[in-house]
DSSP file (Angstrom, degrees, kcal/mol; ACC not computed):
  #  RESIDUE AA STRUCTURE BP1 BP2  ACC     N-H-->O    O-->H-N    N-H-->O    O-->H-N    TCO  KAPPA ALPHA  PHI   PSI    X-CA   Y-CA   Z-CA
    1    1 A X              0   0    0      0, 0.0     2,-0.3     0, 0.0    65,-0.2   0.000 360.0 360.0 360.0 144.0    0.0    0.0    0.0
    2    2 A X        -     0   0    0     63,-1.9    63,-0.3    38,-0.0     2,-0.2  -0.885 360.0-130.4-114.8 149.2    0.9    3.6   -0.7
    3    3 A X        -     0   0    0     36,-0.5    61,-0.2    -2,-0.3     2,-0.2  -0.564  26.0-173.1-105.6 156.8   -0.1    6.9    1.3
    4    4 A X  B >   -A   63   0A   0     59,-1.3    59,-1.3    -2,-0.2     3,-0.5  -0.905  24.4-169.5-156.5 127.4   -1.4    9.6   -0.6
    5    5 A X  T >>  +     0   0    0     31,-0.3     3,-2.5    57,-0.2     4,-0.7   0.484  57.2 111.4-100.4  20.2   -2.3   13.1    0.4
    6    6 A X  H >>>S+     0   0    0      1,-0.3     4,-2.8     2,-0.2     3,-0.7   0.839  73.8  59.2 -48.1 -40.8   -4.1   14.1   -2.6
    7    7 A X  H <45S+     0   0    0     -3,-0.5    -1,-0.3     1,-0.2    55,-0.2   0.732 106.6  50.4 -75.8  -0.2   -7.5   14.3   -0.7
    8    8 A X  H <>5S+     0   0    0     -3,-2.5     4,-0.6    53,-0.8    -1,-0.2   0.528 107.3  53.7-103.4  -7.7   -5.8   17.1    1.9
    9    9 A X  H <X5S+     0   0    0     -3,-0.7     4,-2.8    -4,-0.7    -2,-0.2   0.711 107.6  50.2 -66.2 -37.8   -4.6   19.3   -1.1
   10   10 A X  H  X5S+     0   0    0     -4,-2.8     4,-1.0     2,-0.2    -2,-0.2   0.645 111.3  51.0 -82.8 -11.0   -8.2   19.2   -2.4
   11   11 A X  H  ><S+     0   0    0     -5,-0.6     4,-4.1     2,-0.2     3,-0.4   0.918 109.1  47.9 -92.9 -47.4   -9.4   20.4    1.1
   12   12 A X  H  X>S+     0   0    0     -4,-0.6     4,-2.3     1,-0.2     5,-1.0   0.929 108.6  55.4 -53.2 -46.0   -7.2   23.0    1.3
   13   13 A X  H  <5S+     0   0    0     -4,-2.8    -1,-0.2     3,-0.2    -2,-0.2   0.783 110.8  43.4 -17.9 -55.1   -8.2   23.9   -1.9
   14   14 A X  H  <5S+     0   0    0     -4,-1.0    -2,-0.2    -3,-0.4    -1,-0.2   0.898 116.9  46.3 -61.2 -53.9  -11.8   24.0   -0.8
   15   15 A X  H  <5S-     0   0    0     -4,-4.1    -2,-0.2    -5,-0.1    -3,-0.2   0.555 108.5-127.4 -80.4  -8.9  -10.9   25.9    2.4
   16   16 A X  T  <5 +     0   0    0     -4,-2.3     2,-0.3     1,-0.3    -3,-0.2   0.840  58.6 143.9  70.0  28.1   -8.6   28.3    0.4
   17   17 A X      < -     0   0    0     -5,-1.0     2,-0.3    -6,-0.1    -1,-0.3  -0.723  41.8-141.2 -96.0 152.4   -5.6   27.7    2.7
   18   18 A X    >>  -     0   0    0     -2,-0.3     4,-2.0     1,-0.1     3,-1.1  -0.734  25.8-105.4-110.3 176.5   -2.3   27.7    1.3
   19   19 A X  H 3> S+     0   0    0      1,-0.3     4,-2.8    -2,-0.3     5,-0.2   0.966 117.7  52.6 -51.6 -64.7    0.7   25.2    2.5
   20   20 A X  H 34 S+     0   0    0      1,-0.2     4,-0.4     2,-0.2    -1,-0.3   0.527 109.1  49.7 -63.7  -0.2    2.6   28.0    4.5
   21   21 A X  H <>>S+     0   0    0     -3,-1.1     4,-1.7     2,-0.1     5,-0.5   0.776 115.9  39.5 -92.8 -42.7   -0.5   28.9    6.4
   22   22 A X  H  X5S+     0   0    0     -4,-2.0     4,-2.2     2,-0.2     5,-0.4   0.946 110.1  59.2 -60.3 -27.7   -1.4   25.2    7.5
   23   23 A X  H  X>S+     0   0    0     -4,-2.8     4,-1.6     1,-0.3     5,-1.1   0.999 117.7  37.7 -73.8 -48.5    2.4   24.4    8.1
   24   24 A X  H  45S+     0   0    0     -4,-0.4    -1,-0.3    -5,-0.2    -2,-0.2   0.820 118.4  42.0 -67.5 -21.1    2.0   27.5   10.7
   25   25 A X  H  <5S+     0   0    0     -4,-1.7    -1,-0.2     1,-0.1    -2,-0.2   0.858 115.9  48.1 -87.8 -41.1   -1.2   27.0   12.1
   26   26 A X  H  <<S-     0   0    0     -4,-2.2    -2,-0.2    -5,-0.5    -3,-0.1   0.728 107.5-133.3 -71.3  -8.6   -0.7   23.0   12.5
   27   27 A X  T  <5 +     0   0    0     -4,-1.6    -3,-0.2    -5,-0.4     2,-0.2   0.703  58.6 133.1  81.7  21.0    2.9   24.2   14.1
   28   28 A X      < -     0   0    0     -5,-1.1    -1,-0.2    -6,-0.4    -2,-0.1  -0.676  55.0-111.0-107.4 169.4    5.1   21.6   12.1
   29   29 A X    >>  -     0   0    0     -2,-0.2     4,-1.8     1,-0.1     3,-1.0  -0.092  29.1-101.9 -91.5 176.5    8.5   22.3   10.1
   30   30 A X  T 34 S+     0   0    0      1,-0.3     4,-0.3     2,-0.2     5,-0.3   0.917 122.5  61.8 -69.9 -33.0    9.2   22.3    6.1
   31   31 A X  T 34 S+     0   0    0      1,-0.2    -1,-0.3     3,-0.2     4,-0.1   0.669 107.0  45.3 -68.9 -22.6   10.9   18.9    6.3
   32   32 A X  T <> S+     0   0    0     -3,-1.0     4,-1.4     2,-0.1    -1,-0.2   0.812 115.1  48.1 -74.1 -46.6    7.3   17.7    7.6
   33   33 A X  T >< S+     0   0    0     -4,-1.8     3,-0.5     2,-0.2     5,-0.5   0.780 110.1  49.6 -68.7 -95.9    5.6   19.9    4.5
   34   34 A X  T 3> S+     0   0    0     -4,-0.3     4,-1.2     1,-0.2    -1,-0.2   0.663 107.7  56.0 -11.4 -22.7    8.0   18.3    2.0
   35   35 A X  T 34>S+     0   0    0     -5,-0.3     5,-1.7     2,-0.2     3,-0.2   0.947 115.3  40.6 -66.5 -56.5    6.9   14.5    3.7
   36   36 A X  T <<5S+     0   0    0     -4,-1.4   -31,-0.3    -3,-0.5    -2,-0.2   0.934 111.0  56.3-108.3 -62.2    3.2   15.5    2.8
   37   37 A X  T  45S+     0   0    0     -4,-0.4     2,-0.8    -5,-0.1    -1,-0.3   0.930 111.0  40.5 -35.4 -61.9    4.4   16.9   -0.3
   38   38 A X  T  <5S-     0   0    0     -4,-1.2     2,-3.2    -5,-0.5    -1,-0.1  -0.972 114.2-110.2 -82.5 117.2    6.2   13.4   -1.6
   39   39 A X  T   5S+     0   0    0     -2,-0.8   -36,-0.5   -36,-0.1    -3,-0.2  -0.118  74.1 149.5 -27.8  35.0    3.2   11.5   -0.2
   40   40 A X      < -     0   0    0     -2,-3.2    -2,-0.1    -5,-1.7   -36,-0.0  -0.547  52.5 -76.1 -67.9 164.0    6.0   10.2    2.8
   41   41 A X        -     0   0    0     -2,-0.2    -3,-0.0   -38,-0.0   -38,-0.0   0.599  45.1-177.0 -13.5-143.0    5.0    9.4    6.2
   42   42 A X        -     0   0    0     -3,-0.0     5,-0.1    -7,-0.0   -10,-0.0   0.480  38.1 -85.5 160.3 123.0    4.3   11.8    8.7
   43   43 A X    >   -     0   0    0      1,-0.1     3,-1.1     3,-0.1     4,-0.4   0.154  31.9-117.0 -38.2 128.1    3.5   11.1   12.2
   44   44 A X  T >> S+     0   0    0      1,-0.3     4,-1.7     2,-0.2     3,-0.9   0.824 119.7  55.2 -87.8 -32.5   -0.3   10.4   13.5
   45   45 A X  H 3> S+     0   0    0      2,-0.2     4,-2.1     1,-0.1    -1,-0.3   0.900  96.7  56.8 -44.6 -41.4    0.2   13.5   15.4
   46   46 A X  H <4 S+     0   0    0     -3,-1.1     4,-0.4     2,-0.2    -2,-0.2   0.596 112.1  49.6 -53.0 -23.2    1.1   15.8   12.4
   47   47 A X  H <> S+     0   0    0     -3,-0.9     4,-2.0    -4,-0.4     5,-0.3   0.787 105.9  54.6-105.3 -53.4   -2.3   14.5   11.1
   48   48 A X  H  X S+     0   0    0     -4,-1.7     4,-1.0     2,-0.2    -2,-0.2   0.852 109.9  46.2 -12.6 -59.0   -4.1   15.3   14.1
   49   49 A X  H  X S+     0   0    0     -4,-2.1     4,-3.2     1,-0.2    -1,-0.2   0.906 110.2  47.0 -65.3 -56.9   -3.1   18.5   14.0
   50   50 A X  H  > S+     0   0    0     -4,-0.4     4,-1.6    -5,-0.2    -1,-0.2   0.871 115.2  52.4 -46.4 -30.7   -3.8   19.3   10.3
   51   51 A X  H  <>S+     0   0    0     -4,-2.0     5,-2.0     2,-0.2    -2,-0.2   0.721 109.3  51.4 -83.9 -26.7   -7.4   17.5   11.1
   52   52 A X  H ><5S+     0   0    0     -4,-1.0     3,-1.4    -5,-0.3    -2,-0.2   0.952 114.4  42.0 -70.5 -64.2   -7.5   20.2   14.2
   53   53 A X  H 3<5S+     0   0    0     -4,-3.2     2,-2.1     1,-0.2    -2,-0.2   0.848 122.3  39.4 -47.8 -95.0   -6.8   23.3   11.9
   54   54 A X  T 3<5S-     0   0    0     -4,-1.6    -1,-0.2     1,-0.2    -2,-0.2   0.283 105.8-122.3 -52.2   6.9   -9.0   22.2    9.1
   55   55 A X  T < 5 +     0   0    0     -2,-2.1    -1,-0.2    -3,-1.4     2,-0.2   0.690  65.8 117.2  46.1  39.2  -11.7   20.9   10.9
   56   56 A X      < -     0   0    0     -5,-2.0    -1,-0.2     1,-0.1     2,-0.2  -0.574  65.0 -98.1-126.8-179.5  -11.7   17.7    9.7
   57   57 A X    >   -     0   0    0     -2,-0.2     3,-0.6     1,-0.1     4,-0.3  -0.552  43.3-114.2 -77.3 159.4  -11.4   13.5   10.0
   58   58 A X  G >> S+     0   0    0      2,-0.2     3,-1.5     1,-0.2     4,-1.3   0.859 120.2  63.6 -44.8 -50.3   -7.9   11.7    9.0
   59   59 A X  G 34 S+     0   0    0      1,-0.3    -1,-0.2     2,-0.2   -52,-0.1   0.734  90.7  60.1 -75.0 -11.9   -9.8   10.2    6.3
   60   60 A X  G <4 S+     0   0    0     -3,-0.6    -1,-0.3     1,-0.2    -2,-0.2   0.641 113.2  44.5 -61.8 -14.9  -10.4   13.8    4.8
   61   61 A X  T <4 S+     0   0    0     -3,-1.5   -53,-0.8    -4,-0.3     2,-0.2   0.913 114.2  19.3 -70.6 -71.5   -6.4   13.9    4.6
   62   62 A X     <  -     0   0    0     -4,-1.3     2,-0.4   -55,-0.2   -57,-0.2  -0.691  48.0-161.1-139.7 158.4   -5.4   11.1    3.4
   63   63 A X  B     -A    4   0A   0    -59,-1.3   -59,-1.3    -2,-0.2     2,-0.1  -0.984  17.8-137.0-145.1 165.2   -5.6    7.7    1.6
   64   64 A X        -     0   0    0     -2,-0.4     2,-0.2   -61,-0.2   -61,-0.2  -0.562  29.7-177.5 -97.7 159.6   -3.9    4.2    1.1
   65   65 A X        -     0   0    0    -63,-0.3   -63,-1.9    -2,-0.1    -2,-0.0  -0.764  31.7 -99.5-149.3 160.0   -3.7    3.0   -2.4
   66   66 A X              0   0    0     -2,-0.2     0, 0.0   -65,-0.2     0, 0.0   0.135 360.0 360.0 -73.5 145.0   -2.4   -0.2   -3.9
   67   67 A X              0   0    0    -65,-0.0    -1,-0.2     0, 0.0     0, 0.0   0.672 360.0 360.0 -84.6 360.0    1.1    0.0   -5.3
């Protein structure tokens, strides 16, 4: 399986935030954004937090898909 964060670019989209305002509001560094960016890993806190800012579930974030 492969992570993808395609569905938390199209929410930001929606919500009309841009990267550098969630990477500040959700408090995490560029090496975090740039994980999210290559659809690496990133820490079930890091998504918490994005889920807190954006007012949303994990699943709005993110998805598995078959490699």
């Amino acid at each position: 399986m492969k992570i993808s964060y395609n569905p938390l670019w199209k929410l930001m989209i929606d919500k009309k935030i841009k990267k550098s305002k969630l990477q500040h509001l959700a408090g995490f560094g560029s090496s975090t954004m740039t994980k999210l960016r290559n659809d690496e890993t990133v820490t079930t806190d890091t998504l918490l937090r994005i889920c807190e800012v954006l007012n949303c579930q994990i699943s709005d974030v993110i998805e598995c898909l078959e490699d």
